[in-house]
TIMI-2910 file (N, C-alpha, C, CB; in pm, 1 decimal, decimal comma, always signed):
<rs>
+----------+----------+----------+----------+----------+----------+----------+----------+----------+----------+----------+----------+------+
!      n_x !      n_y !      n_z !     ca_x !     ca_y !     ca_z !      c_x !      c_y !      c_z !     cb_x !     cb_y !     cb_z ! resn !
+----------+----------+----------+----------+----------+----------+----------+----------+----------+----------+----------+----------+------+
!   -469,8 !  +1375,2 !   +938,7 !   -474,2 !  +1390,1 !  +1082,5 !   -336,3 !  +1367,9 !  +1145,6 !   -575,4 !  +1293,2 !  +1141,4 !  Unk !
!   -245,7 !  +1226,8 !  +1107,6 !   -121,6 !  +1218,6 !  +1190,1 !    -33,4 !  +1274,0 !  +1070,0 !    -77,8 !  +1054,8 !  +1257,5 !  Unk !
!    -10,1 !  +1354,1 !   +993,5 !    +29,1 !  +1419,0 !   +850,9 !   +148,9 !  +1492,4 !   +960,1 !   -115,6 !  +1540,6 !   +739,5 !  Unk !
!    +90,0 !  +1595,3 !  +1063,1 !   +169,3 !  +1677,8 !  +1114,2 !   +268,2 !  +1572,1 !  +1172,2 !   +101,5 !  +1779,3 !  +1208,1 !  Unk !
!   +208,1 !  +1460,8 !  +1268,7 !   +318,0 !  +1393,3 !  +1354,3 !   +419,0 !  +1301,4 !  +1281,2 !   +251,2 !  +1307,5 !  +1461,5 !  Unk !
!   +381,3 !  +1228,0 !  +1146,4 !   +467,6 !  +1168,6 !  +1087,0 !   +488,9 !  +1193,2 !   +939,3 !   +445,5 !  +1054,6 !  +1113,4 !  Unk !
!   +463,4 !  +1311,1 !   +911,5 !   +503,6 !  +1381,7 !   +780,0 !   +434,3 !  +1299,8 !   +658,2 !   +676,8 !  +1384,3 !   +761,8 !  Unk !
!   +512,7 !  +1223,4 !   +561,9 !   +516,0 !  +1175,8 !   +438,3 !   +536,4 !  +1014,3 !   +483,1 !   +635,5 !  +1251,6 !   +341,3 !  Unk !
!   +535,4 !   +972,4 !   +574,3 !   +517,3 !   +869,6 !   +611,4 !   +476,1 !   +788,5 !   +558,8 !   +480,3 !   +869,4 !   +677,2 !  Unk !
!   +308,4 !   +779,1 !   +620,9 !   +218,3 !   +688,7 !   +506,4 !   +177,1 !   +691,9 !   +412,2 !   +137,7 !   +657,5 !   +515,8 !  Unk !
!   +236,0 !   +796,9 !   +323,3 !   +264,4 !   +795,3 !   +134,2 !   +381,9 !   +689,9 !    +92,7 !   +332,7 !   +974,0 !    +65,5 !  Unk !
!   +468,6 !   +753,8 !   +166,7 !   +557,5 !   +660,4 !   +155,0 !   +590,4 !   +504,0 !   +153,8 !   +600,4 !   +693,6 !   +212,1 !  Unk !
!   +452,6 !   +482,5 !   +297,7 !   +427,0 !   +371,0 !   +338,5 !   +365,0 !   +272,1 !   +207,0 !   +337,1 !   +395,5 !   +458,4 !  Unk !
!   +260,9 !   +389,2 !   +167,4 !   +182,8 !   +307,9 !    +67,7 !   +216,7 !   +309,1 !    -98,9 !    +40,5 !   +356,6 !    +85,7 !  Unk !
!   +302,5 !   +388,0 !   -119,7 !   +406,9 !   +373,2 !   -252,8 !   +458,0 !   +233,7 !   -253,6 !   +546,8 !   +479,4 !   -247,6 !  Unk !
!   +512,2 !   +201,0 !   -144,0 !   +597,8 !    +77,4 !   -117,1 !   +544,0 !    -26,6 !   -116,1 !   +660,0 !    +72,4 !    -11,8 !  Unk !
!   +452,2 !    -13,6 !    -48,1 !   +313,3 !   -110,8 !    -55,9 !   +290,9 !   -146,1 !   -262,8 !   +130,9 !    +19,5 !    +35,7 !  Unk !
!   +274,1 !    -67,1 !   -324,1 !   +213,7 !    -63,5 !   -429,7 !   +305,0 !   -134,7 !   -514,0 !   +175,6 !    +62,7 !   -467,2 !  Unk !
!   +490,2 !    -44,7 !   -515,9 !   +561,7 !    -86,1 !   -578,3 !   +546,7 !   -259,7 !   -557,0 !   +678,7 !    -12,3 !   -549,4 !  Unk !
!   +526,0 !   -286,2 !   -448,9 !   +594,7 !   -463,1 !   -398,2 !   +467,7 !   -536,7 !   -478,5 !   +598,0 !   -518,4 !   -165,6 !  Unk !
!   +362,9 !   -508,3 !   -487,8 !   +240,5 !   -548,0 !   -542,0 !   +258,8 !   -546,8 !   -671,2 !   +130,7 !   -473,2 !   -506,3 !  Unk !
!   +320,5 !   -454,4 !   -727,7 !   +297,2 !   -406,2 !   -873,5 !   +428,9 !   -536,8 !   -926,3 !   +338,5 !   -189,1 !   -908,4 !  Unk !
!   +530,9 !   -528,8 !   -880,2 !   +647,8 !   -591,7 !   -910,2 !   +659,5 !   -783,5 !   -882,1 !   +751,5 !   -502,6 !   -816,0 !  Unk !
!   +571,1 !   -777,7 !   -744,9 !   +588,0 !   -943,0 !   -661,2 !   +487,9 !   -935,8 !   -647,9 !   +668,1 !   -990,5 !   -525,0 !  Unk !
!   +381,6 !   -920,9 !   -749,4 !   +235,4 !   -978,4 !   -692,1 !   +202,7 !  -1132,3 !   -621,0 !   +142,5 !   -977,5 !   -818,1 !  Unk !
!   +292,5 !  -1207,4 !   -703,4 !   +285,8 !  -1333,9 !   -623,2 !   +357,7 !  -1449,7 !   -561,2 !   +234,8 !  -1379,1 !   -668,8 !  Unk !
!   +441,3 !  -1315,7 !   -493,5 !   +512,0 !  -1347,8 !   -363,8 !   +464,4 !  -1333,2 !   -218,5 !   +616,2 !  -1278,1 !   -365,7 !  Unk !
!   +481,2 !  -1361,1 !   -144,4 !   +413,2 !  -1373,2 !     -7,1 !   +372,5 !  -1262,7 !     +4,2 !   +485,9 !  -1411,7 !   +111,4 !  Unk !
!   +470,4 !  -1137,5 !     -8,1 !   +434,1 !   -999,3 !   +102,5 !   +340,5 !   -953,0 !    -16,6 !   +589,9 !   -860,2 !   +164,3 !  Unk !
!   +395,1 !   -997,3 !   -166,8 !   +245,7 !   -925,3 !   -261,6 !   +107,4 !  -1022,6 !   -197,4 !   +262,4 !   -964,1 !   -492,9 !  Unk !
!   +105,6 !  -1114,5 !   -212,2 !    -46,2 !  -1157,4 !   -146,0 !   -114,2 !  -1120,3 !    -15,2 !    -48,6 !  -1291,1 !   -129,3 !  Unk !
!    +18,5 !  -1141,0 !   +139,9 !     -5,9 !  -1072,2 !   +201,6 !    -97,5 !   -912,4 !   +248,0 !    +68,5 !  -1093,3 !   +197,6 !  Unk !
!    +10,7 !   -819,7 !   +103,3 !    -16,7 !   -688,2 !   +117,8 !   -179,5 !   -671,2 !    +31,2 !   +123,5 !   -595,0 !    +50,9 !  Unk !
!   -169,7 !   -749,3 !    -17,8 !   -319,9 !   -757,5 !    -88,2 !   -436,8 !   -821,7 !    -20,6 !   -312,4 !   -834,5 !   -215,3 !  Unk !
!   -399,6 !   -868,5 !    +36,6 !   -486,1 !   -967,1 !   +139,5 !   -552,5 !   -823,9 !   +245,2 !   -352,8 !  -1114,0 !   +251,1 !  Unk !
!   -415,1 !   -784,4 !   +311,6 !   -468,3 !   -692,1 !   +412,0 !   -516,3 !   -577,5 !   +363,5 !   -379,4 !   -658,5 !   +505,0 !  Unk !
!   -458,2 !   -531,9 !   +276,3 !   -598,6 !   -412,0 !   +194,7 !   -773,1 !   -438,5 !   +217,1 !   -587,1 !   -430,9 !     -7,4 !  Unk !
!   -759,0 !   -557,4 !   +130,2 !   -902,7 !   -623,2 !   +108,5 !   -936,5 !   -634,1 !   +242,1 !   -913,5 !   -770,8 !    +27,7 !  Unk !
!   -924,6 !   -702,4 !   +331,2 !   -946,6 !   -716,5 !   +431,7 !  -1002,6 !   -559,4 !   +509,0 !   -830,3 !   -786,6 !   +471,8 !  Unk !
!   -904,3 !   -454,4 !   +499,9 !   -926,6 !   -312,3 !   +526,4 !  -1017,1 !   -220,6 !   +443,2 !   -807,4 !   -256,3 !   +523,3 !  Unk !
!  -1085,3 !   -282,8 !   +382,2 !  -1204,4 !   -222,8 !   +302,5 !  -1097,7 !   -130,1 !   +189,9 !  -1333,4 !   -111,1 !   +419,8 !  Unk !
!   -985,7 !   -113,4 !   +176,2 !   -924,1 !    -42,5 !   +121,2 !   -835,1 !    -70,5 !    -26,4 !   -867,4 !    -11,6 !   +216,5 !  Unk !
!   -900,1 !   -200,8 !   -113,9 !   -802,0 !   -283,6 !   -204,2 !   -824,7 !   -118,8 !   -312,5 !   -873,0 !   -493,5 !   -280,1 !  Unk !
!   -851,9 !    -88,1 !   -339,0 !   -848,9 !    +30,4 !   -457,4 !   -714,2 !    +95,7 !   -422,7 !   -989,1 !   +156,1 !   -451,6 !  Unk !
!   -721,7 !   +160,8 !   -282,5 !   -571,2 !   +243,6 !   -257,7 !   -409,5 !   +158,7 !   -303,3 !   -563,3 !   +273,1 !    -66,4 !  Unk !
!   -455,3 !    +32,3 !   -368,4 !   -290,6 !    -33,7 !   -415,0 !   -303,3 !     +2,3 !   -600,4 !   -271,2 !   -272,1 !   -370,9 !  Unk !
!   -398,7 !     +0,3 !   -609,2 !   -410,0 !    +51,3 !   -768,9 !   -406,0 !   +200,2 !   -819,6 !   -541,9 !     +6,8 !   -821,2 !  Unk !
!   -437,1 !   +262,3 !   -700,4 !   -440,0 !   +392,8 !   -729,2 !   -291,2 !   +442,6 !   -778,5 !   -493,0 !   +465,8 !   -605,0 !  Unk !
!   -274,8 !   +519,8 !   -897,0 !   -154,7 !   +583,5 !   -926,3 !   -151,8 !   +709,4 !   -821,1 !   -148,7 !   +625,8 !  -1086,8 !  Unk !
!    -16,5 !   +717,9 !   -754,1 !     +5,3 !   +829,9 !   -671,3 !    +69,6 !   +934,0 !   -770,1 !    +97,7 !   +793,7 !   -542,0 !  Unk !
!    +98,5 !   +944,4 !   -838,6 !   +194,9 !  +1051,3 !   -938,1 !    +77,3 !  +1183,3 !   -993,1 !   +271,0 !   +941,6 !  -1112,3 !  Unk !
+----------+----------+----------+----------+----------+----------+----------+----------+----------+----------+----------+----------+------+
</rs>
């Protein structure tokens, strides 16, 4: 839906997301970023391989 207004954005967004998880799982922004997934009904989209 916002694809047209901000392109590659939130792929991008969520690559980054993944990398920081995958690398600093248990550093703040990895728990954080895991926290708010779960929270967003959405914890699968950090495991998902984008490639």
């Amino acid at each position: 839906m916002y694809e047209k207004h901000f392109g590659n954005a939130g792929n991008n967004f969520l690559e980054a997301c993944r990398r920081i998880v995958s690398t600093e799982a248990s550093s703040r922004l990895g728990c954080l970023l895991e926290a708010l997934f779960a929270e967003s009904n959405v914890p699968l989209l950090l495991a998902i391989n984008a490639t």
